[in-house]
N, C-alpha and C positions, 0 to 999 in steps of 0.2 A: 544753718544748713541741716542740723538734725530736726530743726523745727520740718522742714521742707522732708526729709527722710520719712519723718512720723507721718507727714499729711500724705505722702503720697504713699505709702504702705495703707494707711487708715481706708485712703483712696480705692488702691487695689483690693485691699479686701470688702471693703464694701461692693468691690464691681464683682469680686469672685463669688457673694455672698447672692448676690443679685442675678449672675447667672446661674446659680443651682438653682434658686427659686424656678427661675424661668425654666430651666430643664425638667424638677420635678414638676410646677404645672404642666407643662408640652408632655410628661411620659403618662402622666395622669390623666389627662385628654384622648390621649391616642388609647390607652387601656379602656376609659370607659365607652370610648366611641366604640369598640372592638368589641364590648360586651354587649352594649347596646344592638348593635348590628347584628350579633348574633342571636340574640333575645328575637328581635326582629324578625328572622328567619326561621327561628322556633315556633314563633308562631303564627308565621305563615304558612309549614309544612302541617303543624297540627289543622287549620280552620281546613287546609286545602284537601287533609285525607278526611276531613270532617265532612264537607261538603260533596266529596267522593262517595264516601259512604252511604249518608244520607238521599242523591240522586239516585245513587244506583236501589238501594232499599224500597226506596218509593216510585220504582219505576218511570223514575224524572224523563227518561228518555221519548217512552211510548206517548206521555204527554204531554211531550213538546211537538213529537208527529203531527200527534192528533189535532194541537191547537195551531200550528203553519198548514196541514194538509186545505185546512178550510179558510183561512185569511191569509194565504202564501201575496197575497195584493198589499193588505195593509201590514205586513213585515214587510215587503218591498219600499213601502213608500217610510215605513218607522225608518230605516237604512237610511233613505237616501235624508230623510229628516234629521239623523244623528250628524251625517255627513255637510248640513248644512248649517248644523248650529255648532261643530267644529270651525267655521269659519271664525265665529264670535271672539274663540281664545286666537286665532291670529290674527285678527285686529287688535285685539289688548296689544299683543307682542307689539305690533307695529306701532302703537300709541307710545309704548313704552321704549321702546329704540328713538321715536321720533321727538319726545322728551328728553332721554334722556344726553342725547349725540347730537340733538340740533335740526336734527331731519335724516328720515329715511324713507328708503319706497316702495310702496304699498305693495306691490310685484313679489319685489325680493324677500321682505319682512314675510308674506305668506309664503310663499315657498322653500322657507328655511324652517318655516313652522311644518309645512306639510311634510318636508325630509325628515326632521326630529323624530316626529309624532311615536315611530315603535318605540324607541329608546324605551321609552316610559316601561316596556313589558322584559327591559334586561333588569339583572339583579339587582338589587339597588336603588329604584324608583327614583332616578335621577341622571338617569345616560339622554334626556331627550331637552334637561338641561345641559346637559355635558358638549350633545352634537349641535342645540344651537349657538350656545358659544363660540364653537370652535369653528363653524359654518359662517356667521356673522363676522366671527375676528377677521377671517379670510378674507370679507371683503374691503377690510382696510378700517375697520371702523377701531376707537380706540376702546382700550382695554377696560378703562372705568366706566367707558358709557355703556358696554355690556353687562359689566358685573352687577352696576346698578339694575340695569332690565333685569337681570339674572334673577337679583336676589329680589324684586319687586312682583314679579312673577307669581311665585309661590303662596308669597304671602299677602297679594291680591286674592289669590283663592280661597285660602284660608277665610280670609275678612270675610268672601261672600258665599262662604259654605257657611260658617258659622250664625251670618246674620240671616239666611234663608230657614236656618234649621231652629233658630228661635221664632221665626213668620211662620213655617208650615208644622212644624216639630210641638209647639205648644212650648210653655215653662215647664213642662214635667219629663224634658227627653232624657236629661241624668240619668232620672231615674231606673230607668230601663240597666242600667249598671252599676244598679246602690250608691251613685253619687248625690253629692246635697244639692239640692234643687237650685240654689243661691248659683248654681256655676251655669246656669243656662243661659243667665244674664252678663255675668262679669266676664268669663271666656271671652265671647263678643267683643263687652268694652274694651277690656284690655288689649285686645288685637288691635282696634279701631285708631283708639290712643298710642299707644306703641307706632303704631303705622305715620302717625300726623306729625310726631313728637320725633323722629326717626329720621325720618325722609330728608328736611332741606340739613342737617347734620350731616350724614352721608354723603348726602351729594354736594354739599361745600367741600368735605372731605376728599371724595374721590374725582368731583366733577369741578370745581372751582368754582359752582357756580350754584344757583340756591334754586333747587325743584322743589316748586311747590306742592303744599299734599293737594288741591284742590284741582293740579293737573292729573291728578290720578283718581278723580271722579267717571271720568267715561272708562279707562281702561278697569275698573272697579264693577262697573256694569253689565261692561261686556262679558268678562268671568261668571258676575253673578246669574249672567240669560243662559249659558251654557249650561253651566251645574243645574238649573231650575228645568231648560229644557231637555238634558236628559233623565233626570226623577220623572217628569210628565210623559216619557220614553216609558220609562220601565212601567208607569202606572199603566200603560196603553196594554203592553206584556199583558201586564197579571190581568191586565181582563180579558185578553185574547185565552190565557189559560185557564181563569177563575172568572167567567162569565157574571159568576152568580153572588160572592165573596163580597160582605160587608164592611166591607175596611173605607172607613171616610178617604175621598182625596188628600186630604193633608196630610193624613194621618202617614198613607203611600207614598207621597212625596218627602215627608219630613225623614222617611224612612231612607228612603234613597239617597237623601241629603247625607243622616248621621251616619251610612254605610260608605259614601264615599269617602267624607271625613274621616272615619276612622280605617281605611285603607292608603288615604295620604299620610296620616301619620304615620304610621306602621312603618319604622325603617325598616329598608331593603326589600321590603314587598313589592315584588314586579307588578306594576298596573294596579297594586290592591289584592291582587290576584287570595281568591281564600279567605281573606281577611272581611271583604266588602259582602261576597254571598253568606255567609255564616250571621254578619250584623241584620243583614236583609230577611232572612230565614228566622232567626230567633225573635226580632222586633215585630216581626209581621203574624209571628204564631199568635198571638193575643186575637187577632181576627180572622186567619186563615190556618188551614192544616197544613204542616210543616210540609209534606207531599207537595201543597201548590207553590207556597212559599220559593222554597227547593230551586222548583222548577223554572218559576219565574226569574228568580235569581240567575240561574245558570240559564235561559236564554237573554236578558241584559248582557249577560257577558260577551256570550257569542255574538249578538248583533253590535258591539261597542269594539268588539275588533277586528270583525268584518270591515267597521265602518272607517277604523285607522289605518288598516290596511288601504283599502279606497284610496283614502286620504294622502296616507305614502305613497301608491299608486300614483298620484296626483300630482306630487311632489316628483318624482324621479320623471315626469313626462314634460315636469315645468324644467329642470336640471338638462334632461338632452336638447331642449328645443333650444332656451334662451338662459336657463341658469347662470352661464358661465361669464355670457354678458351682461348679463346685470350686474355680476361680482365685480367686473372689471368697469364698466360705467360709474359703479357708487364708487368705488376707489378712486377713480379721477375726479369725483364729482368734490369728495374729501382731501383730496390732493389740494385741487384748484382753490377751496374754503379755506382751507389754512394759509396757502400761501397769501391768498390776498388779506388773510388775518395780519400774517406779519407784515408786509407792506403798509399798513394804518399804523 
């Protein structure tokens, strides 16, 4: 009996022992997420009065006039081109629902994409994941075949910003931020890997069932045409404002790459916002004057949320018409699959 007394004191204390662990990691997490987040935000408001500054100094305004007054056709059609290679990231979405849940439809999957899409410009660079979740759960779908899209999302992007910006960026894009050249290569790998090595884990986990990486080759694609066709967006820009400006294609492309990239990471930076024109401005001065740079940058911006705007536009037009039915069609469509699951 005091054997039994001893083991189960030994017992409890080791559980008691084990949850202070787990409280101090869980207050250690929440501390440094809070620091992180704020870091974040520190330095979104510095790039953004930076980029403030900088317009207004170089009369970024008069020539942005100057350079729509005379190509107001070819901004029209950059627009409706940004607006058309947004379709690309909701297809991904719909790949990724349609893997991970069994099937989804094509309808709804873009429609839920084009309702999200502002989120991205609330605090936190993460509300446009937050709405399509909460938009998608709605329509009965379950909870791990989201999370999985959720969390495949992000880091689809990631994969094909990274590996574009080693294709158009060169091995020497570190350097532009006194980094060792070596990480222009591994960054990449290791995402790549991580992703392969990751995927049917999770999804045994959360899905019961084993997703492979090799289905997440086309939704991989589709991300990487996006991010590639808005860099060759903003290169169209800087020659509408910098006609004349020696900067190689890749060199403009690689730039727009490592400028989104580095406003995706940026926690809590709404859209990048600050974060993206300031990388764009400083990597581009080696061949253009900060003036045009500037300028270029801060029209990218304008026309990328003009263009999500559109988009949500698009989205709230697909919501009153038939939105409401599709939510309610995929539900019974989910209803009827399961039920005749359990019946086998």
């Amino acid at each position: 009996m005091v054997r039994n007394h001893l083991n189960s004191a030994a017992f409890g204390s080791t559980f008691d022992i084990r949850l202070a662990i787990s409280a101090c990691d869980t207050n250690t997490m929440k501390r440094a997420r809070k620091w992180i987040t704020r870091l974040g935000y520190a330095i979104t408001t510095a790039t953004v009065i930076w980029v403030m500054y900088s317009f207004t100094r170089h009369e970024g305004l008069s020539l942005l006039a100057s350079a729509v007054r005379g190509n107001t056709a070819i901004v029209l059609i950059a627009l409706l081109a940004y607006i058309f290679i947004s379709l690309f990231q909701a297809l991904a979405w719909w790949k990724l629902m349609a893997r991970s849940a069994g099937g989804a439809p094509i309808g709804l999957s873009i429609g839920v994409f084009a309702l999200s899409q502002l989120g991205k410009y609330l605090p936190g660079n993460v509300m446009h994941f937050v709405f399509r979740y909460a938009l998608t759960r709605a329509s009965g779908a379950s909870r791990p075949a989201i999370l999985v899209a959720s969390g495949l999302e992000p880091w689809l992007l990631l994969c094909g910003a990274l590996g574009l910006l080693v294709l158009f960026g060169g091995s020497d894009w570190p350097q532009h931020f006194d980094w060792p050249g070596w990480l222009a290569f591994v960054l990449p790998t290791l995402a790549l890997v991580s992703l392969v090595l990751t995927v049917p884990f999770l999804s045994r986990r959360l899905l019961g069932s084993n997703l492979q990486a090799k289905g997440l080759i086309t939704p991989l694609l589709l991300e990487s045409a996006f991010l590639l066709g808005s860099a060759l967006l903003f290169a169209v820009l800087l020659y509408l404002i910098a006609p004349e400006h020696n900067a190689p294609l890749g060199a403009v492309v690689g730039a727009a790459i490592l400028a989104w990239l580095a406003g995706f990471i940026t926690p809590g930076s709404p859209g990048g916002l600050g974060v993206r024109e300031f990388v764009l401005t400083v990597v581009l001065s080696a061949w253009i004057e900060p003036a045009l740079a500037v300028s270029a940058a801060a029209a990218f911006r304008v026309l990328t949320v003009a263009g999500d705007l559109m988009v949500f536009s698009g989205g709230g037009c697909w919501w009153a018409v038939r939105g409401k039915n599709d939510l309610i069609n995929y539900r019974h469509f989910l209803e009827e699959t399961k039920a005749s699951t359990e019946l086998r």
